[in-house]
GUVEXKE-90538 format. One record per atom (N, C-alpha, C): y, x, z; residue in one letter. Coordinates in steps of 0.02 Angstrom, whole numbers, plus 32768, in hexadecimal, padded with zeros to 4 digits. Example, Ala and Ser with C-alpha at 12.3 -4.5 7.8 and 13.67 -1.06 7.14 Angstrom:
2
7EE482948186a;7F1F82678186a;7F5B82948186a;7F9082828162s;7FCB82AC8165s;80028285818As;
//
This chain:
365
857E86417AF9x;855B86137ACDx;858F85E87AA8x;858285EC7A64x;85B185B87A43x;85A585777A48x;85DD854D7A34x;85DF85007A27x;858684F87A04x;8596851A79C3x;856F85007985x;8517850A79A1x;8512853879D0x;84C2854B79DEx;84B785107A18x;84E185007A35x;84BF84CD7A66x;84B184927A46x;84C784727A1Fx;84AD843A79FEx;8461845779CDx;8456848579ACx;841F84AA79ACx;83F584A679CEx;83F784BF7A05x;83E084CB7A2Cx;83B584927A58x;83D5845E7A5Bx;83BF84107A69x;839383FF7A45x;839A83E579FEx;837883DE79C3x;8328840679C1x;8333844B79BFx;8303845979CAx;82E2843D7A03x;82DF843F7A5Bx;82D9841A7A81x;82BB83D87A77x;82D283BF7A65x;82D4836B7A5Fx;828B83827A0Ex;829E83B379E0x;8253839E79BDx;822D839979D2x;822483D07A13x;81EE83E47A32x;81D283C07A5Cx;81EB83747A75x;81E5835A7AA6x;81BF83217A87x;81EB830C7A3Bx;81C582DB7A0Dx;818A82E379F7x;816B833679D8x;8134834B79CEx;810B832E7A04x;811D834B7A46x;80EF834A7A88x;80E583017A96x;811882E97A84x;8116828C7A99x;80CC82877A6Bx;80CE82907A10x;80A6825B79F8x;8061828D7A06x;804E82C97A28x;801582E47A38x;7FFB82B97A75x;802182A67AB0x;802F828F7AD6x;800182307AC8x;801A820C7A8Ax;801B81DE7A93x;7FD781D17A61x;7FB482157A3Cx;7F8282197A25x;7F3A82107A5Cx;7F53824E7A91x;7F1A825A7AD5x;7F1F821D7AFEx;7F5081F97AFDx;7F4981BE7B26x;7F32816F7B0Ax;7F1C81787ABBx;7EF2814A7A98x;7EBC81647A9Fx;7EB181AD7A96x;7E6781B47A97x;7E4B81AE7ADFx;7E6081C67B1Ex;7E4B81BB7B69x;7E5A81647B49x;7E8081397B45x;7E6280F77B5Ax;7E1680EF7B14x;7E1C80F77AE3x;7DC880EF7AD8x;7D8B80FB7B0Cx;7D9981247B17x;7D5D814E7B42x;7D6E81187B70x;7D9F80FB7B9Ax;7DA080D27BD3x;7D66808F7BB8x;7D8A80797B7Dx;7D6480487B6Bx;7D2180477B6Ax;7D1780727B3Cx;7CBE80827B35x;7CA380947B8Ax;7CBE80AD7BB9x;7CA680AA7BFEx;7C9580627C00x;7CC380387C02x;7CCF7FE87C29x;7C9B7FBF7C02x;7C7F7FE67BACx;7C4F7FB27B91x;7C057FC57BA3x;7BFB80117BD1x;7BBD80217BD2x;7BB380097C28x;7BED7FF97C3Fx;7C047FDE7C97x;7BAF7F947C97x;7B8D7FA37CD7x;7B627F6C7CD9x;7B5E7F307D0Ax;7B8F7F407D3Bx;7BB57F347D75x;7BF07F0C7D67x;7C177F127D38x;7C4F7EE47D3Cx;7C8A7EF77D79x;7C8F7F187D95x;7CA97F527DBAx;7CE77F817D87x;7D257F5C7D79x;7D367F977D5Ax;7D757FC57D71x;7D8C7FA47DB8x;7DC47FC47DD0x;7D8A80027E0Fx;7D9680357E07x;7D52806C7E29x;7D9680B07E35x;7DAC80857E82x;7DD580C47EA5x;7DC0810D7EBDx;7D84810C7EC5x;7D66814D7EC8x;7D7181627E9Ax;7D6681517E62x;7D7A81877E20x;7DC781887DEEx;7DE5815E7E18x;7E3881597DE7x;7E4981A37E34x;7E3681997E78x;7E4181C97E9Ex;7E3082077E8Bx;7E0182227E78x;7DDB826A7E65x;7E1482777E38x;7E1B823E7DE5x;7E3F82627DC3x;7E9582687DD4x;7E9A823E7E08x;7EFA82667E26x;7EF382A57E45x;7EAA82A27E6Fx;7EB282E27E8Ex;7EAC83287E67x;7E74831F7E2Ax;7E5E83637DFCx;7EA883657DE5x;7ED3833E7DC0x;7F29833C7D9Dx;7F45835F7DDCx;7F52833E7E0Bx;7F8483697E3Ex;7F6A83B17E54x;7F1F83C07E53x;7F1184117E62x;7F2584387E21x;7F1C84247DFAx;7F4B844E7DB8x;7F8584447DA0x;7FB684187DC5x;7FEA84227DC4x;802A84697DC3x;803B846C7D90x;806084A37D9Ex;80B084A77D89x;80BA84657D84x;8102844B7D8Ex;811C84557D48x;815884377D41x;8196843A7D6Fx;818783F07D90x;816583C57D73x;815D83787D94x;813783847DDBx;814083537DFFx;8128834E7E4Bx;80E5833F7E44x;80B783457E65x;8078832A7E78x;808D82D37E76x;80BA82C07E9Dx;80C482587EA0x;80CA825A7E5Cx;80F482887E3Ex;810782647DEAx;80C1826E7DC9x;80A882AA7DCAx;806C82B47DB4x;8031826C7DBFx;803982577DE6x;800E82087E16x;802681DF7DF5x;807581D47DECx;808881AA7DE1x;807D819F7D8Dx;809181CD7D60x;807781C57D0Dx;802881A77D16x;801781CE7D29x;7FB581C07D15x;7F9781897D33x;7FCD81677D5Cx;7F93812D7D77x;7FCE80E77D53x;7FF281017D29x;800780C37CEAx;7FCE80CC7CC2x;7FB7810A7CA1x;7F8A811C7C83x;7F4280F67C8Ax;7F4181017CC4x;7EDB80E37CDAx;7EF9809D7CE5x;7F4180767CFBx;7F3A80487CE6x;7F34800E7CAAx;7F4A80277C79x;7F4D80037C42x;7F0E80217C1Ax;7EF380477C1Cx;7EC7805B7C0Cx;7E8B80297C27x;7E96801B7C85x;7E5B7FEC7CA8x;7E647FA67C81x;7EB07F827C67x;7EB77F4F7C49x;7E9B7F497C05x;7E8A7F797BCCx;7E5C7F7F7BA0x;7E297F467BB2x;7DFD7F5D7BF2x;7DCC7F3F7C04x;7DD57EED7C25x;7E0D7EE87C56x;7E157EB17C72x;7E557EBB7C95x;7E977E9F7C94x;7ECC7E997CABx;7EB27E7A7CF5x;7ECB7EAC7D2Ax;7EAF7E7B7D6Cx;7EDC7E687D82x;7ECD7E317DB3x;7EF77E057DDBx;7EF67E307E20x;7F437E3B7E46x;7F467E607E71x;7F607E287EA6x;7F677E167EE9x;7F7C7DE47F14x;7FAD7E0C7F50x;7FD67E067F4Fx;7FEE7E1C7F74x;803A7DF67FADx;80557DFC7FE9x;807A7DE38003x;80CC7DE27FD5x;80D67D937FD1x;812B7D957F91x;81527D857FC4x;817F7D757FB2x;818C7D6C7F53x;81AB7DBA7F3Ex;81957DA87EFCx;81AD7DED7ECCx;81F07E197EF8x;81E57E5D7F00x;81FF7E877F2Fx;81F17E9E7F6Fx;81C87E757F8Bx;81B27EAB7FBCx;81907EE57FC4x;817E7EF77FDFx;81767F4B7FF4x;810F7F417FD8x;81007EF97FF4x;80AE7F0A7FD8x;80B07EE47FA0x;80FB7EDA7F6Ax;80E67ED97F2Ax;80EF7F297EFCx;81167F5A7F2Fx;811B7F967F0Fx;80DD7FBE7F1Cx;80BD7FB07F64x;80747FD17F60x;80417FC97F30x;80477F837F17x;80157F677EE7x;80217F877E98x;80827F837E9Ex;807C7FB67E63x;80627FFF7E71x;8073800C7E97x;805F80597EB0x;800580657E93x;7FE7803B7EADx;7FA380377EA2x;7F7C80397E66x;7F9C80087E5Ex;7F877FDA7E06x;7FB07FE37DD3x;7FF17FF57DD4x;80287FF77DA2x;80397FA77D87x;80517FB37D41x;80517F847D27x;80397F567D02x;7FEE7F607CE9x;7FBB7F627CD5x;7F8A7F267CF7x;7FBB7EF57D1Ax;7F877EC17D36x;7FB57E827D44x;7F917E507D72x;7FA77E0C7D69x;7FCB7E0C7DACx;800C7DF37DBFx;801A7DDD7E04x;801B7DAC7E1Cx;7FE07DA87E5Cx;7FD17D587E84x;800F7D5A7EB1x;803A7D547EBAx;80677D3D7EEAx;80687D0F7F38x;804F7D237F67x;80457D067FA4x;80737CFA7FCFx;80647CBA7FFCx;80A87CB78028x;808C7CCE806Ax;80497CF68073x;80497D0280B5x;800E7D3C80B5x;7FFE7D6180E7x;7FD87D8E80EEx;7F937D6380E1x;7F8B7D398101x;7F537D12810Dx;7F347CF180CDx;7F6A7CE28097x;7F647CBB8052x;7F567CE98045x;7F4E7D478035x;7F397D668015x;7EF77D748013x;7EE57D658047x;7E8D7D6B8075x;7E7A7D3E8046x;7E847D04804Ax;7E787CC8801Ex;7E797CCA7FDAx;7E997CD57FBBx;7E9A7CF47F92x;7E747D007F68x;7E4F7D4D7F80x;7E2A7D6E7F68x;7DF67D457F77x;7DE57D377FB8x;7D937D2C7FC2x;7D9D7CE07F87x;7DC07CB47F7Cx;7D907C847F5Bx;7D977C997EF1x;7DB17CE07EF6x;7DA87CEC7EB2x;7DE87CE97E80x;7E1F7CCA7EB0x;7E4B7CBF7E8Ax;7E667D0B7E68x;7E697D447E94x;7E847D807E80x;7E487DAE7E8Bx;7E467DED7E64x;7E267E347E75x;7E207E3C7EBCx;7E6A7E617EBEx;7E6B7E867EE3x;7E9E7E617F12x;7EC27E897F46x;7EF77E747F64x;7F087EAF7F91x;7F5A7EB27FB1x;7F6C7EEB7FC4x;7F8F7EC7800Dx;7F7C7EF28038x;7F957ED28075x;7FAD7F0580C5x;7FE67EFE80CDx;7FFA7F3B80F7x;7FD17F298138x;7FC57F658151x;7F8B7F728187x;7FCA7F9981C1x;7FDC7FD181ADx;80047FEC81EEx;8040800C81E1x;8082801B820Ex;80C1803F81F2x;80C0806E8213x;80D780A48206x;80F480E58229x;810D80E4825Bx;814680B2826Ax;817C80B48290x;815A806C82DDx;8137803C82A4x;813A800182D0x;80DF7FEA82CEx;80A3801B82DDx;806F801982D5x;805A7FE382BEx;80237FC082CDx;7FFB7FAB829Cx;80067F5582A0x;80017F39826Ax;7FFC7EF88243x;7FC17ECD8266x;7FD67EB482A3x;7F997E9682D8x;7F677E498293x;7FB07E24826Fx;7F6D7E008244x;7F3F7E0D8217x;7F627E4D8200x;7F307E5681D9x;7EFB7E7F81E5x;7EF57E9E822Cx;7EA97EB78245x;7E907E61825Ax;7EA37E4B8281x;7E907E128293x;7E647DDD8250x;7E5F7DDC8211x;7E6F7DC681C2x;7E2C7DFB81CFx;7E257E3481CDx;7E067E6481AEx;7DC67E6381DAx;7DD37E4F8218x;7DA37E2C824Ax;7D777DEB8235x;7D8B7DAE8214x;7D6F7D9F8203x;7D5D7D8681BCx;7D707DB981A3x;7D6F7DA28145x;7D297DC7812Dx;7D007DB380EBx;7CCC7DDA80CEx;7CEA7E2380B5x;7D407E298090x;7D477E2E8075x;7D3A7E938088x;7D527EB98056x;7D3E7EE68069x;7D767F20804Ax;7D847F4E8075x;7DB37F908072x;7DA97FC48020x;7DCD7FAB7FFEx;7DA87FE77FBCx;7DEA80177FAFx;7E18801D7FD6x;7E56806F7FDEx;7E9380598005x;7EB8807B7FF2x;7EF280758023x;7F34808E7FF1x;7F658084801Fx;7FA9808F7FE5x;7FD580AB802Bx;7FFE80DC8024x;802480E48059x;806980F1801Fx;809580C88048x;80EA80A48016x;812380DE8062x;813E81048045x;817A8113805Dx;819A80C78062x;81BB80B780A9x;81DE80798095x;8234809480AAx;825B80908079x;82A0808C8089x;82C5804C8070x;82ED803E80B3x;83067FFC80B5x;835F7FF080A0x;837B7FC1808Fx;839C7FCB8062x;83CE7F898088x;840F7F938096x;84287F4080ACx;84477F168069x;843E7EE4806Cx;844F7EBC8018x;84697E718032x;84A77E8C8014x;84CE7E298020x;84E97E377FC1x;85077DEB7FB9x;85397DE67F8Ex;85727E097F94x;858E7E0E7FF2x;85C57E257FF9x;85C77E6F7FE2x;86087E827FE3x;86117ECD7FCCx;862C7EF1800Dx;865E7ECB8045x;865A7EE1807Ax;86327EEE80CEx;86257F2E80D4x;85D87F1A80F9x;86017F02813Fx;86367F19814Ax;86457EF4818Ax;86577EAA8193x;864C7E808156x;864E7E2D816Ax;86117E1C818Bx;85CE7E448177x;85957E24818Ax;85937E1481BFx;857A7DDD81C9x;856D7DC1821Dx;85217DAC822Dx;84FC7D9C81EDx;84AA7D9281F7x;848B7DB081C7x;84547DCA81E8x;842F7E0E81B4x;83E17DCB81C6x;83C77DE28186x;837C7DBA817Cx;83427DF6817Ex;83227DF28186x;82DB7E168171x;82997E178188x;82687E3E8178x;82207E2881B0x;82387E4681EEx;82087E368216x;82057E4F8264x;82077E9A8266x;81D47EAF8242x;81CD7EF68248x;82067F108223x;82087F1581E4x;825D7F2081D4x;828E7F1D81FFx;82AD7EF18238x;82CE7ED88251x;82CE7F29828Dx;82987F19829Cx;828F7F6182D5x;82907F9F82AEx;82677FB4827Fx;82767FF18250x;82C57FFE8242x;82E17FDA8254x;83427FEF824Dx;836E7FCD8292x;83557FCE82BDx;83547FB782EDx;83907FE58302x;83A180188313x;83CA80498325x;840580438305x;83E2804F82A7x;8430804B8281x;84518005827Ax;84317FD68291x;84577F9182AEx;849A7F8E82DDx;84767FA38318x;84897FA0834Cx;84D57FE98340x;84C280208317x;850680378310x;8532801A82DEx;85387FF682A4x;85577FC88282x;85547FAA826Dx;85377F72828Bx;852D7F26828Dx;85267F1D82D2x;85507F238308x;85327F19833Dx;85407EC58350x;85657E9D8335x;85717E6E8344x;85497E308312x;851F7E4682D8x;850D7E1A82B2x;84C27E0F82D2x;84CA7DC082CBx;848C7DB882D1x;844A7DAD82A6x;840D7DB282D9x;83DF7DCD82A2x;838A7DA0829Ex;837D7D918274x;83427D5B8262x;83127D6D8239x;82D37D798262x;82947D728245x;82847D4A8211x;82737D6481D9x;82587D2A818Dx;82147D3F8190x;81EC7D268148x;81A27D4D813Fx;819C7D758116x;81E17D9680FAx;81D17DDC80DFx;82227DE280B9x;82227E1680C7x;82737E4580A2x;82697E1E8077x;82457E1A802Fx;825A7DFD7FF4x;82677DB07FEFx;82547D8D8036x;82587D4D8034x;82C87D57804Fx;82BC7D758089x;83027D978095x;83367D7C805Ex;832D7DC0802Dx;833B7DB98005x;83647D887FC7x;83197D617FCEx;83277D177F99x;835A7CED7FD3x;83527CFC8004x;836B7CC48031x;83B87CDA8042x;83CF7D048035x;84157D268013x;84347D1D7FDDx;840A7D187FACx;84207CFF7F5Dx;84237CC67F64x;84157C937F95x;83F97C3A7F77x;843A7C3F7FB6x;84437C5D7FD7x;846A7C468006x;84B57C217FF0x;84DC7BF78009x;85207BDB7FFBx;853A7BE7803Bx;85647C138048x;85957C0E8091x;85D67BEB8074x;85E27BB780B1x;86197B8A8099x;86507BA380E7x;862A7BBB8114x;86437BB3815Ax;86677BF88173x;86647C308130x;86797C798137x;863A7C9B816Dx;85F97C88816Ex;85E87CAD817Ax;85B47CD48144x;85BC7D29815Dx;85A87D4D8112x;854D7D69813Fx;85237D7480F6x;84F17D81810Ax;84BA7DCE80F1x;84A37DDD8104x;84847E1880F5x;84477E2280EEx;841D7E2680D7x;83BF7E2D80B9x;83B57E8F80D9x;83837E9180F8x;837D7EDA80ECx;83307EDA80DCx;831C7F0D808Bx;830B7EE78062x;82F87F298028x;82CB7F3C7FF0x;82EB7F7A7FD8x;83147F737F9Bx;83007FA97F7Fx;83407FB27F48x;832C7F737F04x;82E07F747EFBx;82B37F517EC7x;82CA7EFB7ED8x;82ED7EEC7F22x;82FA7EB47F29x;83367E987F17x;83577EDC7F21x;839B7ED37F1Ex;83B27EB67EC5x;83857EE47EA4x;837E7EC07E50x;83637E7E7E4Ax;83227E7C7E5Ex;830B7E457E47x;83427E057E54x;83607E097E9Dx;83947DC67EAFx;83E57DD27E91x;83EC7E187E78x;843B7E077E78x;84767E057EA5x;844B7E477ED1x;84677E527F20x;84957E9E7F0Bx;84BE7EAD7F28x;84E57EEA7F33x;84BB7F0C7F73x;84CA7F517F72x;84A37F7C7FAEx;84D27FA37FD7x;84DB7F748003x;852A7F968025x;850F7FCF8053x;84D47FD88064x;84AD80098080x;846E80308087x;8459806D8071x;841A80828043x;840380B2808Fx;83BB80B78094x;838C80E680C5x;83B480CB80FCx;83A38083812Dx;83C1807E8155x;8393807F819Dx;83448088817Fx;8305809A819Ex;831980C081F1x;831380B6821Dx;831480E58258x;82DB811A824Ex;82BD812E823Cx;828081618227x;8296816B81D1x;82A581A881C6x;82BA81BA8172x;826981CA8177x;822881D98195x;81EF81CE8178x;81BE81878172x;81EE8164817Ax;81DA811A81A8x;81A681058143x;817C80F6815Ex;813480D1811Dx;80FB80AE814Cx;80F68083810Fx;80B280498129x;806B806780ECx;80488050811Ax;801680608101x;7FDB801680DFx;7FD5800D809Fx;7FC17FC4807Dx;7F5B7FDA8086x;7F377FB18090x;7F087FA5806Ex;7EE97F8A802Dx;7EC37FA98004x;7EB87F8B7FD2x;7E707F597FE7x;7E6C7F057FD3x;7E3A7EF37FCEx;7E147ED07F99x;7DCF7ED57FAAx;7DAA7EB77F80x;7D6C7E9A7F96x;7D1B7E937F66x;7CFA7E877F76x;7CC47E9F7F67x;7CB67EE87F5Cx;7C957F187F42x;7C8C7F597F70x;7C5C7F807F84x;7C5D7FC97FA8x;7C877FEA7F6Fx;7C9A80207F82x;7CB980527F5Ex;7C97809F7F5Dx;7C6E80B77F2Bx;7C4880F67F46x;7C7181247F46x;7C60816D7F74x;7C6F81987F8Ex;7CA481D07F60x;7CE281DE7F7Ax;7D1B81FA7F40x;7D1E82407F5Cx;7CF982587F84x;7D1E829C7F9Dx;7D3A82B27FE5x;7D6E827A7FD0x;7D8F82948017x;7DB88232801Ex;7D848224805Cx;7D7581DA805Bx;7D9E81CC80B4x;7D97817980BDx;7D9F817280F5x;7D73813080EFx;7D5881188154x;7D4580EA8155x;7D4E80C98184x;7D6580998181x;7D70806381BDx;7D3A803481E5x;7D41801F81F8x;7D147FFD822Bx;7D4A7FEB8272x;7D127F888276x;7D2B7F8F82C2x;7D057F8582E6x;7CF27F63832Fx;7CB47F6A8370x;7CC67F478398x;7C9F7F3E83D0x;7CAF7F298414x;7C867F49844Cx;7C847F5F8487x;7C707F7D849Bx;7C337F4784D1x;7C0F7F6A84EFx;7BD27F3E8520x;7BFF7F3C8567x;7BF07F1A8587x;7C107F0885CFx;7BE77F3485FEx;7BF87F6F85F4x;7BC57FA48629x;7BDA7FDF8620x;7BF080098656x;7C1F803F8661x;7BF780868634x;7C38809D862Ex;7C3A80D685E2x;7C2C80B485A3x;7C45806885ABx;7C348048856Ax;7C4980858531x;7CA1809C852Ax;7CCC809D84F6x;7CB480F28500x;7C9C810C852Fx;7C7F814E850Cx;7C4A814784F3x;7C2981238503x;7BF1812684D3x;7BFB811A8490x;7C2780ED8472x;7C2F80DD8438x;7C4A81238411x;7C758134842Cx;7CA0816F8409x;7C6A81B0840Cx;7C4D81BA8445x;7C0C82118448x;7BF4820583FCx;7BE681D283DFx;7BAE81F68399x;7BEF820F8376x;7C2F82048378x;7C56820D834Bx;7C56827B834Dx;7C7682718397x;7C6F82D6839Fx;7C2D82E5838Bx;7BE982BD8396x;7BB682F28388x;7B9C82F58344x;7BB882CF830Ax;7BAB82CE82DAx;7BE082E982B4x;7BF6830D82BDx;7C4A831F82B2x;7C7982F9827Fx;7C7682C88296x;7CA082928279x;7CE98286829Cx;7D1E82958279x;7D6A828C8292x;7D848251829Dx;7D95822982B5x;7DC781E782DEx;7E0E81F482C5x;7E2681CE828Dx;7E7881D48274x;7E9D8194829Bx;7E8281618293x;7E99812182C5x;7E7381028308x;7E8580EA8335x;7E5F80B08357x;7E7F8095837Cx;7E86804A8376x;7EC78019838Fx;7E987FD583A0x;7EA57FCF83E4x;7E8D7F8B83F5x;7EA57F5483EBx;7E6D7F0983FBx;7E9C7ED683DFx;7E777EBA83FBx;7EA97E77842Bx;7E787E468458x;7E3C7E208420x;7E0E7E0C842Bx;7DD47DDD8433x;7DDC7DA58425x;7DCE7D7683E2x;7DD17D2D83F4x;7D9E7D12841Fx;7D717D48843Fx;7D3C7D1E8465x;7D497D0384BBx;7D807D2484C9x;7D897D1584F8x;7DC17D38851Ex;7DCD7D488560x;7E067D508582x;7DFA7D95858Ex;7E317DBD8582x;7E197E0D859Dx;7DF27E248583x;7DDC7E12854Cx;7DAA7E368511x;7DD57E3884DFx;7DB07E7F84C0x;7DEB7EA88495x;7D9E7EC48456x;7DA77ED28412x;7D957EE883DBx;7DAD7F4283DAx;7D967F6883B0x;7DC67FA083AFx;7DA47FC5835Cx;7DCF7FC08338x;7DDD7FDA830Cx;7DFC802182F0x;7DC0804982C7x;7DC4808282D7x;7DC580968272x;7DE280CC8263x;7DDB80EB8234x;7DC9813E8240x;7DA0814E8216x;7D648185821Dx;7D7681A381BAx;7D7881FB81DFx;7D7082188189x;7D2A821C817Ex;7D3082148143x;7CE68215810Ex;7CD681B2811Bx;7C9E81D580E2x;7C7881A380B1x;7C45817080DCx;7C3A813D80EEx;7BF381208110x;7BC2812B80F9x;7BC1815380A0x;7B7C81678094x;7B8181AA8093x;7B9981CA80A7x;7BA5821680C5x;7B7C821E8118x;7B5782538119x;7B0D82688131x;7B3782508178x;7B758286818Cx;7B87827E81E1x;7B9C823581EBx;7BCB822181BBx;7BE181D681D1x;7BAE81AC81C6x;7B7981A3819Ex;7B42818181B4x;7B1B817F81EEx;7AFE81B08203x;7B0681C18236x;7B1281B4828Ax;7B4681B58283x;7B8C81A682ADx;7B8C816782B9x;7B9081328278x;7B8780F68285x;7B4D80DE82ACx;7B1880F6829Fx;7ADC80D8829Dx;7AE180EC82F5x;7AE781198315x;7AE5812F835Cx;7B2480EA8374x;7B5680E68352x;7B8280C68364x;7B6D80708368x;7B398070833Fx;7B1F8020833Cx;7AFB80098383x;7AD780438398x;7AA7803383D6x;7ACB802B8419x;7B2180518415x;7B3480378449x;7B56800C845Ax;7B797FEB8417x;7BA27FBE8403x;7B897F6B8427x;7BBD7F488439x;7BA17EFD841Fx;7BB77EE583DCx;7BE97EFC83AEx;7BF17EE68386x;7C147F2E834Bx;7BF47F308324x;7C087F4682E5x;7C1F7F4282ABx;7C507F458284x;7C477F428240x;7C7A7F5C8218x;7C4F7F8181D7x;7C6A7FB981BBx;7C907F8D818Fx;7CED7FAA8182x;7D217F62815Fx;7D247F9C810Ex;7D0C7FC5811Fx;7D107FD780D2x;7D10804780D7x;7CFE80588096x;7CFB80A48095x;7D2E80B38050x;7D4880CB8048x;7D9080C9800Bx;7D9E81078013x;7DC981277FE0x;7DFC81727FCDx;7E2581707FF6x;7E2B81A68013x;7E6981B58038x;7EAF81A78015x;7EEB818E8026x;7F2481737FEFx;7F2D81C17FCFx;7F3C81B07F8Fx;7F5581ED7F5Ax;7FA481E87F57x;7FD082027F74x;800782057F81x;803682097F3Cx;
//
């Protein structure tokens, strides 16, 4: 091949890409009309509807036929349905801050960019949040891979109105971030609790001597690295991700430092609306059982005889008292789906306490 045909050769390329761009940027004015005219014939006021931004990732990813991934495929189209949903109403999303943590990337994950960020300083302010109106929605981690489940926020989910409308599951890779450039000055590493244990191993092989402090979230970490002044030579470390490492102006003296390379949390999406039925659904619920033997089989038999599957169930003491425990269970399918209706309803009679925290899309990866 000569010099002269490869620059050719580009050119052509690159027309072809410009053509496709402005076909491209034609179909994506006309899909947001049609969005619009949906949102003006909408009677409900309802306009974020995860059952159906779900259907259409899933119909895109079954006809996928590459060279792009199914995530990239997810990832273009739900910028798409978001700014498209902002046509109608830019929403307010609430989620745990400051800017950089892991459930401000779920929220983008969810929503894109296409909405408002409430910024919270605590799991609990997000509950709040939402219920008195200040935000839509809100995004809030429920359980990790590596370091199971987020005891306040079942506890929150125990007693809030608020209600389950999807889920977000975030690959989390963790990242160590000082000012310094040498990682062996560090002597104190910051981060959440669970972070702290999620690298718990690769600590202890190099950093074994630094010590290490619980904050209320990597991105607080973070800021608290940048604001820091060491006058006394001692150097400090955030572990934290990469999105933090920009926002503060941190160097990344160490990337995937996760003890689990599959290590992810899993976010809830909330709100204050049911969510109808997408296909291929999940539903949560939690209970308490009666003080009378075969309580906890009884609860679970309608589940086998209605052939309803059990993906979670994790107990959690009782504020009612001593040695009383709640148990919280996630179930596939819909609550208005024939078996899991069903299921519940057998499950109500043996229960002392019930209640369904929400029915949502399975996460679209």
């Amino acid at each position: 091949m000569s010099n002269q045909q490869t620059p050719n050769q580009l050119k052509q390329h690159r027309d072809q890409i410009d053509a496709i761009d402005e076909q491209i940027l034609q179909l994506v004015n006309a899909r947001a009309n049609h969005a619009r005219h949906i949102g003006e014939l909408k009677d409900d006021g309802v306009i974020y509807r995860p059952e159906r931004e779900a259907q259409v990732l899933r119909r895109l990813q079954a006809h996928n036929q590459g060279p792009l991934s199914n995530e990239a495929v997810a990832n273009i189209f739900r910028a798409v349905m978001s700014n498209c949903r902002a046509l109608e109403k830019e929403l307010s999303i609430a989620f745990l801050g400051p800017l950089g943590t892991y459930s401000e990337e779920a929220a983008l994950k969810q929503f894109g960019q296409g909405r408002t960020a409430i910024v919270c300083g605590s799991i609990d302010e997000v509950f709040r949040t939402i219920e008195a109106d200040q935000a839509d929605y809100g995004i809030v981690p429920v359980e990790n891979s590596t370091e199971g489940a987020i005891g306040l926020t079942l506890d929150l989910l125990l007693a809030s109105p608020l209600k389950i409308c999807g889920e977000v599951t975030l690959p989390i890779h963790h990242c160590l971030l000082s000012k310094q450039t040498d990682i062996a000055q560090i002597s104190h590493v910051f981060s959440h609790a669970q972070s702290l244990a999620q690298c718990h191993e690769w600590l202890n092989k190099t950093l074994p001597r630094a010590e290490r402090e619980a904050v209320t979230s990597n991105a607080r970490a973070a800021q608290m690295i940048h604001d820091l002044v060491s006058a006394d030579g001692t150097f400090a470390a955030a572990i934290a991700s990469k999105r933090a490492a920009e926002l503060f102006g941190l160097n990344v003296l160490a990337e995937n430092i996760e003890d689990d390379p599959n290590n992810s949390t899993r976010f809830l999406v909330l709100g204050k609306h049911d969510v109808a039925p997408s296909g291929q659904d999940k539903t949560s619920l939690v209970m308490a059982t009666k003080n009378v033997p075969g309580a906890m089989v009884s609860l679970l038999a309608p589940l086998a005889e209605h052939g309803v599957s059990m993906t979670k169930f994790e107990s959690r003491p009782a504020k009612t008292g001593a040695w009383e425990y709640v148990f919280f269970m996630d179930i596939e399918g819909h609550q208005l789906n024939a078996p899991v209706s069903a299921a519940l309803k057998a499950i109500s009679v043996h229960a002392a306490f019930i209640k369904v925290l929400g029915s949502y899309p399975v996460a679209v990866i």
